[in-house]
C-alpha positions as CSV (number, residue, x, y, z in Angstrom):
1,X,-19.2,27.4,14.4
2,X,-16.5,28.0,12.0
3,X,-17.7,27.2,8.3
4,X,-15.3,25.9,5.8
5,X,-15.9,26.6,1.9
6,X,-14.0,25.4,-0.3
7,X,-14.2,27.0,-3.8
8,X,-12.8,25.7,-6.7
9,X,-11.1,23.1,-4.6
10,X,-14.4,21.2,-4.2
11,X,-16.3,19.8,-7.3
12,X,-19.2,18.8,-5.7
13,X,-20.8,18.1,-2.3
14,X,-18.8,14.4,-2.1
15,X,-15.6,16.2,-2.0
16,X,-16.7,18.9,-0.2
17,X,-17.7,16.3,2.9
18,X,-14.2,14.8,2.3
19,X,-12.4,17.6,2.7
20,X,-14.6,18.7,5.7
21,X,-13.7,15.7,7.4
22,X,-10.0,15.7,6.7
23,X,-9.8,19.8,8.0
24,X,-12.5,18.9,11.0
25,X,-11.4,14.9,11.9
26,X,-15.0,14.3,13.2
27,X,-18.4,15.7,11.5
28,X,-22.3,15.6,12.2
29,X,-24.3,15.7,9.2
30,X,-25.2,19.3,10.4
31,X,-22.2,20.3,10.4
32,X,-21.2,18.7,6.7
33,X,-24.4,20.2,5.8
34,X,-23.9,23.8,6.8
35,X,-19.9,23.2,5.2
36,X,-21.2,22.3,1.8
37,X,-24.0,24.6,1.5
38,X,-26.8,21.8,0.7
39,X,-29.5,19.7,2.7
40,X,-28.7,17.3,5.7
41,X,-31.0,14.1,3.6
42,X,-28.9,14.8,1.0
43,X,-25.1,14.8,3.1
44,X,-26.8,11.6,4.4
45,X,-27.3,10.1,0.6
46,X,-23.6,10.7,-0.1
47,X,-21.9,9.9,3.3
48,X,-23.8,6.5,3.1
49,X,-22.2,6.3,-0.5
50,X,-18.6,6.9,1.0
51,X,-19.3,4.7,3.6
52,X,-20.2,2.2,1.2
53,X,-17.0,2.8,-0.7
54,X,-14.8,2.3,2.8
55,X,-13.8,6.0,2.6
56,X,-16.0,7.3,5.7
57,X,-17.0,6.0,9.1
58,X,-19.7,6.3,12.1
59,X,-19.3,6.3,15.6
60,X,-22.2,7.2,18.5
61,X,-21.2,9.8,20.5
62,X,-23.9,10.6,23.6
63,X,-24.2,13.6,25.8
64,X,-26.0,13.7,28.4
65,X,-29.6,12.1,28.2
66,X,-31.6,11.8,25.2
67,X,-30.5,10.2,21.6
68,X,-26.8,9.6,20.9
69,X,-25.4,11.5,18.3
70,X,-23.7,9.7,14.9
71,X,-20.1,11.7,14.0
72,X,-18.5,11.3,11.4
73,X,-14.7,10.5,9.8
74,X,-12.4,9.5,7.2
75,X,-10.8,6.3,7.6
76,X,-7.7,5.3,6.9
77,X,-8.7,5.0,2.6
78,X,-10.1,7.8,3.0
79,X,-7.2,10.1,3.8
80,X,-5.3,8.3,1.2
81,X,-7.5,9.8,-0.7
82,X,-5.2,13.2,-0.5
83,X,-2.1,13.9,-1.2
84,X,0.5,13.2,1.3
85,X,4.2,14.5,2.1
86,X,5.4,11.0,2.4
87,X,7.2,10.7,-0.7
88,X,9.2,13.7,-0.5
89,X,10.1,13.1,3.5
90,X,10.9,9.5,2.3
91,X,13.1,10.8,-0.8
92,X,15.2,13.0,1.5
93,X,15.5,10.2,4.1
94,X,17.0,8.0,1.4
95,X,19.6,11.2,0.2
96,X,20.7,11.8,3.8
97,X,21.2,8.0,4.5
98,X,23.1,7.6,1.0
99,X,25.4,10.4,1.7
100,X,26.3,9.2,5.1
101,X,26.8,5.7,4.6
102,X,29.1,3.5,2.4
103,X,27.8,2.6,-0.7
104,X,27.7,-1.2,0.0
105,X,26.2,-0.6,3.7
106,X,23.1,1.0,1.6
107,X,22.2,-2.5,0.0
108,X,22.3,-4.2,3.1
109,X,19.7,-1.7,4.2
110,X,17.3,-2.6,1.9
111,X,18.1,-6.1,1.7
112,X,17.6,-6.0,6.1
113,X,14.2,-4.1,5.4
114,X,12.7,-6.9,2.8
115,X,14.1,-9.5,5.4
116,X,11.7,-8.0,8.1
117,X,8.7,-7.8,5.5
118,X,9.3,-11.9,5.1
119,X,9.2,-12.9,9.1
120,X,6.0,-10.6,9.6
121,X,4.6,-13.0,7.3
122,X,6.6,-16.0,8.1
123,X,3.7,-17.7,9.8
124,X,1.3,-17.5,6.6
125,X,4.5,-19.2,4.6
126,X,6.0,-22.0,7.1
127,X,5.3,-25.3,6.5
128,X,3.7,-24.8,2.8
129,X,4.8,-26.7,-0.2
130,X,6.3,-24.9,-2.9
131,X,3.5,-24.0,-4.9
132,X,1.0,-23.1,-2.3
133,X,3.6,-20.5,-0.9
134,X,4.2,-19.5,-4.1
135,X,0.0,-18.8,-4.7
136,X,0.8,-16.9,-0.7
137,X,3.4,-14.8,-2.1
138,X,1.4,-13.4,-4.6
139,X,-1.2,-12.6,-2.0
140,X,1.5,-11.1,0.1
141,X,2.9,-8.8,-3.1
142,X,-0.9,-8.0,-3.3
143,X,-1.0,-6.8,0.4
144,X,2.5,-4.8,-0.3
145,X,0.8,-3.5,-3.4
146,X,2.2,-4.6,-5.8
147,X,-0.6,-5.8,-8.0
148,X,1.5,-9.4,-8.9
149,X,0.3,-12.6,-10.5
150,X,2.4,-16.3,-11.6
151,X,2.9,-17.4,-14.6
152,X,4.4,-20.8,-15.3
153,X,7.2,-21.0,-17.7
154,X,8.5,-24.5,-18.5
155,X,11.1,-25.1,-15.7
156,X,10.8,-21.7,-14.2
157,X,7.6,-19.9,-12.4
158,X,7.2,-15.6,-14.0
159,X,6.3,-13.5,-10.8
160,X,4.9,-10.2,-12.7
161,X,4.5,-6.9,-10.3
162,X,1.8,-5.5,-12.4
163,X,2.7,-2.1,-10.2
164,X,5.0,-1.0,-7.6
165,X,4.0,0.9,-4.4
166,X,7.8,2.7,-4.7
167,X,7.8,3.7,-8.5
168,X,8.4,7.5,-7.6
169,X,10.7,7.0,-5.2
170,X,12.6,4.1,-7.3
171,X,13.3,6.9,-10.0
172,X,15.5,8.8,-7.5
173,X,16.8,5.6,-5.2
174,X,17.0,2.8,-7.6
175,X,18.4,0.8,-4.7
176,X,14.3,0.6,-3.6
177,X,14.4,-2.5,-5.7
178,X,16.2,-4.4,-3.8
179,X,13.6,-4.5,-1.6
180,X,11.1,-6.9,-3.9
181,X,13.4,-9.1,-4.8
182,X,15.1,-9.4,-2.1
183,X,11.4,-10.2,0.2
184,X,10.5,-12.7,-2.7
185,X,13.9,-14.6,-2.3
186,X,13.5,-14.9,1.6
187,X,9.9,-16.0,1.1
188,X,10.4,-18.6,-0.9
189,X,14.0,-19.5,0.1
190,X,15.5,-19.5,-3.2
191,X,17.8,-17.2,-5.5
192,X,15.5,-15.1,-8.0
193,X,16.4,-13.5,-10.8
194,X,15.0,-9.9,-12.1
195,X,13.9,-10.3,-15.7
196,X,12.2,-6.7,-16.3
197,X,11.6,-3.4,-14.2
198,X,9.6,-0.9,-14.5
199,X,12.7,1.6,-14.1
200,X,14.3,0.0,-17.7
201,X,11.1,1.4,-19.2
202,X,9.4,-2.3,-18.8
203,X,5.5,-2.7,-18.5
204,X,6.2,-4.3,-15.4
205,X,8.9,-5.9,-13.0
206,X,9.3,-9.7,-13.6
207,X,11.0,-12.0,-11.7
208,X,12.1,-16.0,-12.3
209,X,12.3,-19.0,-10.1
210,X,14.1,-21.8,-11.4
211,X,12.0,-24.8,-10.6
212,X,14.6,-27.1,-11.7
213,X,17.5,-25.7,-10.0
214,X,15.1,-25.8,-6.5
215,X,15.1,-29.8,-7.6
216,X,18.9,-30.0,-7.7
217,X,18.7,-28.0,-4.4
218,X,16.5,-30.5,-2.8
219,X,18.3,-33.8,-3.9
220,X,20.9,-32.6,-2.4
221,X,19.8,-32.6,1.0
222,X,18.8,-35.6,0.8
């Protein structure tokens, strides 16, 4: 068997096993032993540490008769754990689509993709008054990762993006924000406003939703 050393790449045996399990897919301790040059109880200690931490998991694999084997892999946090190519595929996607389409079709682009986010998550949302979908959306932004929270203002509810999942890409396609605002207004139905980004230089994005204008809204249907 092939035996991968990492060097200066690796600080210790955790990111060692990492590493061996994102070059390999699947791992015995043996083998994550023999890769990072220390004992098999102690590969055991740390992969039961990752595993812990959601970054590594077990499967039994048998062959033949006798004891099934447990192998080892990354899951899905765990290779997020490395650095990816995403950004900079994403980044020329977004120049190549911006150079061959009109300038106002690019808006409706974004605009189309936060109207798919909302239906997959229609079904949490219908039927909900007000302020339990607004407590959903939150949850939602959270899932998106956008790290949000409410704060109630007077007539008007604050929804804070603590961070945003498209910050690097934002820099070079500003346009990425319509996407946020644009899923929080089909969410909840109602115009919203962008008070501060994090692209003006602003600790965070906020948006407002004007309670009392969604009470003129709903007298009129009346």
């Amino acid at each position: 068997m092939r035996v991968l050393y990492y060097g200066r790449m690796a600080t210790g045996t955790r990111e060692t096993i990492l590493r061996t399990l994102r070059a390999r897919t699947r791992c015995t301790v043996n083998d994550l032993a023999e890769a990072s040059g220390v004992s098999p109880v102690s590969v055991r200690h740390h992969l039961a540490n990752l595993q812990a931490e959601g970054l590594v998991r077990s499967e039994e694999v048998r062959h033949g008769v006798g004891r099934p084997r447990h192998v080892f892999s990354l899951s899905d946090s765990g290779l997020e754990q490395f650095p990816s190519r995403y950004y900079h595929l994403t980044a020329r996607l977004l120049s190549e689509i911006k150079e061959q389409m009109p300038e106002g079709q690019v808006g409706n682009l974004f605009s189309g993709v936060a109207h798919s986010m909302a239906l997959s998550y229609a079904d949490e949302l219908q039927g909900l008054p007000l302020a339990q979908r607004l407590d959903r959306l939150v949850e939602l932004l959270d899932r998106e990762g956008f790290d949000a929270d409410l704060e109630h203002d007077g007539d008007q509810v604050l929804i804070r993006e603590l961070s945003c999942p498209y910050f690097r890409i934002g820099r070079l396609h500003p346009e990425v924000c319509l996407i946020d605002q644009s899923f929080i207004a089909t969410a909840l139905s109602l115009p919203v406003e962008r008070v501060t980004c994090l692209l003006d230089g602003d600790v965070h994005c906020t948006f407002a939703v004007n309670l009392a204008a969604t009470a003129v809204e709903g007298q009129r249907h009346e």
